[in-house]
C-alpha positions as a LaTeX table, in Angstrom:
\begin{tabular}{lrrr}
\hline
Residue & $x$ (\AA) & $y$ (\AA) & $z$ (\AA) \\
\hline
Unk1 & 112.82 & 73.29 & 113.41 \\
Unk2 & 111.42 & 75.59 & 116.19 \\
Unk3 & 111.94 & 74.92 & 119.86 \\
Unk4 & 107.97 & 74.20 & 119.96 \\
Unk5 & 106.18 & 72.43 & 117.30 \\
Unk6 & 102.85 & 72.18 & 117.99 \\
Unk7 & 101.07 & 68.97 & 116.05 \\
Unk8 & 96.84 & 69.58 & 114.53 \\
Unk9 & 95.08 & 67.23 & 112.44 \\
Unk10 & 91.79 & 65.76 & 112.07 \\
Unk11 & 90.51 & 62.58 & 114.18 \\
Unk12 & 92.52 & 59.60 & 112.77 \\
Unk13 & 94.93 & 61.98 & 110.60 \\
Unk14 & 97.60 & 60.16 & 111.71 \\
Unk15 & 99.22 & 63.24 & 114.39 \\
Unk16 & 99.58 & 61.08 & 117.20 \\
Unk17 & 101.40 & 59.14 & 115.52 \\
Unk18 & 103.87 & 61.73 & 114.06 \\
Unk19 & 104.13 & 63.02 & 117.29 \\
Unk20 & 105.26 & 60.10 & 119.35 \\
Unk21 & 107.82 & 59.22 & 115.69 \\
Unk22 & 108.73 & 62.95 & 115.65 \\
Unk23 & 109.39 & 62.85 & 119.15 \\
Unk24 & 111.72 & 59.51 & 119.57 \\
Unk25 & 113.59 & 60.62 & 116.28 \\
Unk26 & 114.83 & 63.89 & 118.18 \\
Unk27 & 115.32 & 61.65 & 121.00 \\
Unk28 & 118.11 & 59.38 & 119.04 \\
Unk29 & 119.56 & 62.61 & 117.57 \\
Unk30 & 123.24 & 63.27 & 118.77 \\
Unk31 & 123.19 & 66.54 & 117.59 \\
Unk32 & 119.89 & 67.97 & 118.96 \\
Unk33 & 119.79 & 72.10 & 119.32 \\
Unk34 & 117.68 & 72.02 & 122.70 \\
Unk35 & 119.07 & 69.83 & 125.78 \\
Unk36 & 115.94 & 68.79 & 126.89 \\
Unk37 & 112.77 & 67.38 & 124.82 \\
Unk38 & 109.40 & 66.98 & 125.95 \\
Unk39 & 105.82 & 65.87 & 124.48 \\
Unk40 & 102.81 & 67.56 & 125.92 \\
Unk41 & 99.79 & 65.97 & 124.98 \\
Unk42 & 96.90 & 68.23 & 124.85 \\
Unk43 & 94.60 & 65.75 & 123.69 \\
Unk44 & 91.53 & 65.38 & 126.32 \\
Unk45 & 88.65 & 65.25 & 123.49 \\
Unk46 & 89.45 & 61.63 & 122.36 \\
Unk47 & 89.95 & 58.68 & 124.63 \\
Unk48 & 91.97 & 56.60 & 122.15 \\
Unk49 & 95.52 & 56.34 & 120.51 \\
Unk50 & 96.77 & 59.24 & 122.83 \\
Unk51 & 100.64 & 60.36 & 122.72 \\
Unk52 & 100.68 & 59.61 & 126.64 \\
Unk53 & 99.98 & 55.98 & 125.98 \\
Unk54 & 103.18 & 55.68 & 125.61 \\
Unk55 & 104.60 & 57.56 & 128.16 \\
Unk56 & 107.46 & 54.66 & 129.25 \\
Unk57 & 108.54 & 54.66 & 126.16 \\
Unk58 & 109.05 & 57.94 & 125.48 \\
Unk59 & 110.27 & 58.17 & 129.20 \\
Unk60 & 112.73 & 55.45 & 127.91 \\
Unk61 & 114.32 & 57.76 & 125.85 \\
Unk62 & 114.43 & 60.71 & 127.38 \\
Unk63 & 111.50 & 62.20 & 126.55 \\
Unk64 & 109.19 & 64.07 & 129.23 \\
Unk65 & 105.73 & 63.19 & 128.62 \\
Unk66 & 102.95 & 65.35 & 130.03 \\
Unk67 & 99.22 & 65.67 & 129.77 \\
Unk68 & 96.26 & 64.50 & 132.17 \\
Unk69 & 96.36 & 66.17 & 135.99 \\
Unk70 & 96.41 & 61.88 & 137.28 \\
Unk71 & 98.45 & 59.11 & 136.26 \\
Unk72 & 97.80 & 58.88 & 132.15 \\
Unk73 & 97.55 & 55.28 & 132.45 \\
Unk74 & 95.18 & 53.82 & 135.04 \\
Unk75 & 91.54 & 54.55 & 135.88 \\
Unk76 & 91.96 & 58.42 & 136.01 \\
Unk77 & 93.22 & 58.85 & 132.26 \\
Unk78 & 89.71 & 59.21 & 130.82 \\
Unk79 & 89.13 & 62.44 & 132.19 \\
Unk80 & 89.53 & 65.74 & 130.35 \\
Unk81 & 91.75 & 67.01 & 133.09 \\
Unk82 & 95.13 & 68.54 & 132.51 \\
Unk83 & 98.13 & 69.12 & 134.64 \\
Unk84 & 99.58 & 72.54 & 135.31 \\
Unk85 & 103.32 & 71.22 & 135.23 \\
Unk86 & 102.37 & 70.85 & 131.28 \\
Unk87 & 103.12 & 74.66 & 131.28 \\
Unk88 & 106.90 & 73.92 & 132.31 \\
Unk89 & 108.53 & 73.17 & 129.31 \\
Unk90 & 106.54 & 75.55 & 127.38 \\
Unk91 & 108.41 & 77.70 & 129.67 \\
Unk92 & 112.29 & 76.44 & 129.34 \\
Unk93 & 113.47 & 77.65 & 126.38 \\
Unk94 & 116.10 & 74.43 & 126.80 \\
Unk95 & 113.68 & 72.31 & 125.63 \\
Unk96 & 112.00 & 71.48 & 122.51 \\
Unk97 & 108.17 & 70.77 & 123.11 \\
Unk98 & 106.36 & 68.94 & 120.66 \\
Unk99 & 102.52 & 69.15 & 121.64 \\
Unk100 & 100.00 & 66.80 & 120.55 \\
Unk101 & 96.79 & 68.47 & 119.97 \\
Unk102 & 93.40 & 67.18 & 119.92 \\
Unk103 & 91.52 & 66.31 & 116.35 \\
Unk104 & 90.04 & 69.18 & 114.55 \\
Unk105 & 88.85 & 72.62 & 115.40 \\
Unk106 & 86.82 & 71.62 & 119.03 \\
Unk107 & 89.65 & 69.45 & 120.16 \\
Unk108 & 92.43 & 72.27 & 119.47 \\
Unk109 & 90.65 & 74.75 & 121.51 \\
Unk110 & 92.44 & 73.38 & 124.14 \\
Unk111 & 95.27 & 75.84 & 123.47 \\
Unk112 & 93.91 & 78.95 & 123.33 \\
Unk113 & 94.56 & 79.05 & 127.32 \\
Unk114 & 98.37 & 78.66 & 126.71 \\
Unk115 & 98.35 & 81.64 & 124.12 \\
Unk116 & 100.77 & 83.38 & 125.64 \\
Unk117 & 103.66 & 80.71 & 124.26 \\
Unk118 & 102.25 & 81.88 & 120.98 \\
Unk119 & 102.99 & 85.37 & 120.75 \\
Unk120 & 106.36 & 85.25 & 119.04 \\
Unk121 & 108.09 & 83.35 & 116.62 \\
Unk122 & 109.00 & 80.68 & 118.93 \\
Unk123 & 106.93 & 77.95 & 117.87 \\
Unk124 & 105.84 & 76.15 & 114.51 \\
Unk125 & 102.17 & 74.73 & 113.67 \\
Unk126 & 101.61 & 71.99 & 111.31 \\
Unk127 & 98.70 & 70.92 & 109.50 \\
Unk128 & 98.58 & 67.43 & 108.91 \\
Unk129 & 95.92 & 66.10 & 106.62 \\
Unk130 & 95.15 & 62.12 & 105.53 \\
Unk131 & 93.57 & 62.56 & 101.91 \\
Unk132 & 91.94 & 59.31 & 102.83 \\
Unk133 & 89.90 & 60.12 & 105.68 \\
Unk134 & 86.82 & 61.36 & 104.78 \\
Unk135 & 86.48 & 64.73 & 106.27 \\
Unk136 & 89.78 & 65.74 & 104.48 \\
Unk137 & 88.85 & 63.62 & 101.49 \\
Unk138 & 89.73 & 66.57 & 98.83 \\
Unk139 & 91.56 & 69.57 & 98.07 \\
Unk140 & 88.32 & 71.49 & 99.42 \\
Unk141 & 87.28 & 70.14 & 102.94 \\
Unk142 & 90.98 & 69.43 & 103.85 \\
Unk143 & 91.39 & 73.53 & 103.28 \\
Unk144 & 88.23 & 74.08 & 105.39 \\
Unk145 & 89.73 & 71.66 & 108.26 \\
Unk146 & 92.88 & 73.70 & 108.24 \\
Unk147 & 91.45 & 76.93 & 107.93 \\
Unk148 & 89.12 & 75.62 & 111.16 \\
Unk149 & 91.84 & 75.09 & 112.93 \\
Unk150 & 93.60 & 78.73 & 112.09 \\
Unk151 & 90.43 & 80.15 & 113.20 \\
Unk152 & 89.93 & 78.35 & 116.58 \\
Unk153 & 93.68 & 78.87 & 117.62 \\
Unk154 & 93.29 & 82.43 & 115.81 \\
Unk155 & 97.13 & 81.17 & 115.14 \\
Unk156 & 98.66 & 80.78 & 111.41 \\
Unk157 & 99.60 & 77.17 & 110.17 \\
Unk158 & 103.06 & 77.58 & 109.15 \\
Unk159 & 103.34 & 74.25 & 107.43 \\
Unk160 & 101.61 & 71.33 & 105.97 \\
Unk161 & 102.08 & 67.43 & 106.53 \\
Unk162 & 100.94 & 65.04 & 103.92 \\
Unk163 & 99.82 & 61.44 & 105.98 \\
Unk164 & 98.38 & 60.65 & 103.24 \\
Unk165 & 98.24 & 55.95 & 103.82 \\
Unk166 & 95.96 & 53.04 & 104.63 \\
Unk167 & 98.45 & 51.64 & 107.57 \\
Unk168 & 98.93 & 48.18 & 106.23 \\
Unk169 & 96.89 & 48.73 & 103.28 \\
Unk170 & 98.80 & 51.38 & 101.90 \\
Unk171 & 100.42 & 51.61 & 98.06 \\
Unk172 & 102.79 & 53.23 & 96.43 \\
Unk173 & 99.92 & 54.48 & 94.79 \\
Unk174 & 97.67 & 55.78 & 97.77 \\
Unk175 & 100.93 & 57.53 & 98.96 \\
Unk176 & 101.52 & 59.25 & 95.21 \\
Unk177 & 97.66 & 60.30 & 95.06 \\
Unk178 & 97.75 & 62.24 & 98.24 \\
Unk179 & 101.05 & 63.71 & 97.54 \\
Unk180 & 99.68 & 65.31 & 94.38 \\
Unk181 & 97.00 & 66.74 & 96.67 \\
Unk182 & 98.94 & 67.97 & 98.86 \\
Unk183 & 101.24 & 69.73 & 96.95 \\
Unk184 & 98.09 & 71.35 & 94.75 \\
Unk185 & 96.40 & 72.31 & 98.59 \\
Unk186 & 100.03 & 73.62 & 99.52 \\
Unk187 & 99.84 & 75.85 & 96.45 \\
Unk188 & 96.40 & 77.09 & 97.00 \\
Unk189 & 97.25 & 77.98 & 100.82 \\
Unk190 & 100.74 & 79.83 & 99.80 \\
Unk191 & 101.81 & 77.11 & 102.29 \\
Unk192 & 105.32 & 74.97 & 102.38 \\
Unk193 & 104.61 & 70.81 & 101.87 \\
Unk194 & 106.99 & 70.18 & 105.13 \\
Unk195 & 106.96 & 66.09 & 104.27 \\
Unk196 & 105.63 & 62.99 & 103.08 \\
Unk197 & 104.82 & 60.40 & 105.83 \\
Unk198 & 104.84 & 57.12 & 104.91 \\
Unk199 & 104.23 & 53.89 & 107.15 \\
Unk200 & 107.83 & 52.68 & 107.89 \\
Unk201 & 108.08 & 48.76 & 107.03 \\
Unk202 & 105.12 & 48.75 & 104.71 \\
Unk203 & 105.69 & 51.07 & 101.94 \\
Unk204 & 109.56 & 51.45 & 100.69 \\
Unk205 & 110.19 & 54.71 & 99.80 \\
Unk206 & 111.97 & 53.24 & 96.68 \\
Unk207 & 108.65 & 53.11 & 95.57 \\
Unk208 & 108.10 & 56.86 & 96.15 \\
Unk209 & 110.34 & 58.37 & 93.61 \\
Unk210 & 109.35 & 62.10 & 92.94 \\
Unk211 & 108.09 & 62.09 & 96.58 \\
Unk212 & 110.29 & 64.57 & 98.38 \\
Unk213 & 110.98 & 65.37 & 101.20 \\
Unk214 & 109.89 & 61.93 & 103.05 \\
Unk215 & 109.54 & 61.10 & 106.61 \\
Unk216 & 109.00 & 57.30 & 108.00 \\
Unk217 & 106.69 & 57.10 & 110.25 \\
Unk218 & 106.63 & 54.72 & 112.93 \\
Unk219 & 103.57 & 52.74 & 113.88 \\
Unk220 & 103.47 & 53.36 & 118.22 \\
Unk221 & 100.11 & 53.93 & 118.43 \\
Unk222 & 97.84 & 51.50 & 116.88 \\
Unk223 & 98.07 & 48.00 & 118.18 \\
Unk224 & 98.81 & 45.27 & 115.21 \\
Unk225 & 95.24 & 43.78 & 116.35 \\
Unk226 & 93.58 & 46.54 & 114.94 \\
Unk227 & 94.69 & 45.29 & 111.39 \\
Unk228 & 94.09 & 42.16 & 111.43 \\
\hline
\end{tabular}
């Protein structure tokens, strides 16, 4: 895993979510590469289920959250306003950035003004797609959305993530479907299928033999009220 690992998707793909799992996972590591960790969230397109929404948590754990030029949490986090002190830990090559982007093509133009972090091999940027959203709903318009993507951050995708789940309706099933997809929209992109997420606490991944790799993803983001 590259020091910065930058995090696209569509709206509601689930990459907010992988971010803030991916981000306290590396956090409870003992045998991290990089010192320091940091999330920069880059999303200022969409007002909800934002990385820096849980910025004490993170903070909890050692994780350095930035994003909006205010406070992230009060009045002033609605406005598409970011901080220069984001550019910092693009910066220290002590510290693994993971970077939140925002969904699809228009909310990943943000970083096109930080292309200079780009440049060299420094840096990793996934792909994840949810087969059962409906913009990404087949092999076809999931390879436009990442190809959209490729083209706004005139960047290659070096890997794909398969988020393929319902939350608390997900199956076994649902999860097995959008594998199968993925791995057929992997193959078509002469892309690697980096891992499986799969809603941690509703789905067992004894369920999801012939799954592989798999990656349990926590639910920080969405509050339980949502679902019921």
């Amino acid at each position: 895993m590259r020091r910065i690992i930058v995090i696209s998707g569509h709206y509601g793909s689930g990459k907010t979510e992988l971010a803030v799992s991916l981000a306290m996972d590396l956090a409870k590591r003992q045998d991290r590469p990089f010192p320091r960790l940091s999330l920069v969230d880059l999303d200022v397109a969409n007002p909800y289920f934002r990385s820096r929404e849980r910025m004490d948590l993170l903070q909890a754990h050692g994780v350095r959250v930035y994003g909006d030029s205010f406070d992230s949490t009060g009045a002033t986090a609605e406005l598409p306003a970011l901080t220069a002190a984001l550019r910092a830990p693009l910066e220290d090559p002590g510290c693994q950035t993971i970077v939140d982007l925002g969904g699809n093509d228009a909310g990943a133009r943000v970083l096109r003004q930080f292309g200079k972090y780009f440049e060299g091999d420094d840096h990793e940027l996934w792909a994840v797609v949810n087969f059962r959203r409906y913009e990404t709903r087949d092999i076809e318009t999931a390879r436009e959305h990442v190809e959209s993507i490729e083209n706004e951050l005139r960047l290659r995708v070096t890997g794909l993530v398969n988020n393929t789940h319902l939350l608390r309706e997900s199956t076994p099933d649902i999860l097995k479907e959008g594998y199968e997809k993925a791995v057929a929209l992997a193959d078509i992109m002469g892309l690697p299928l980096l891992f499986t997420c799969y809603p941690a606490g509703l789905v067992s991944p004894e369920d999801l033999k012939g799954i592989a790799p798999l990656y349990p993803l926590g639910l920080y983001i969405r509050p339980a009220y949502l679902d019921k």
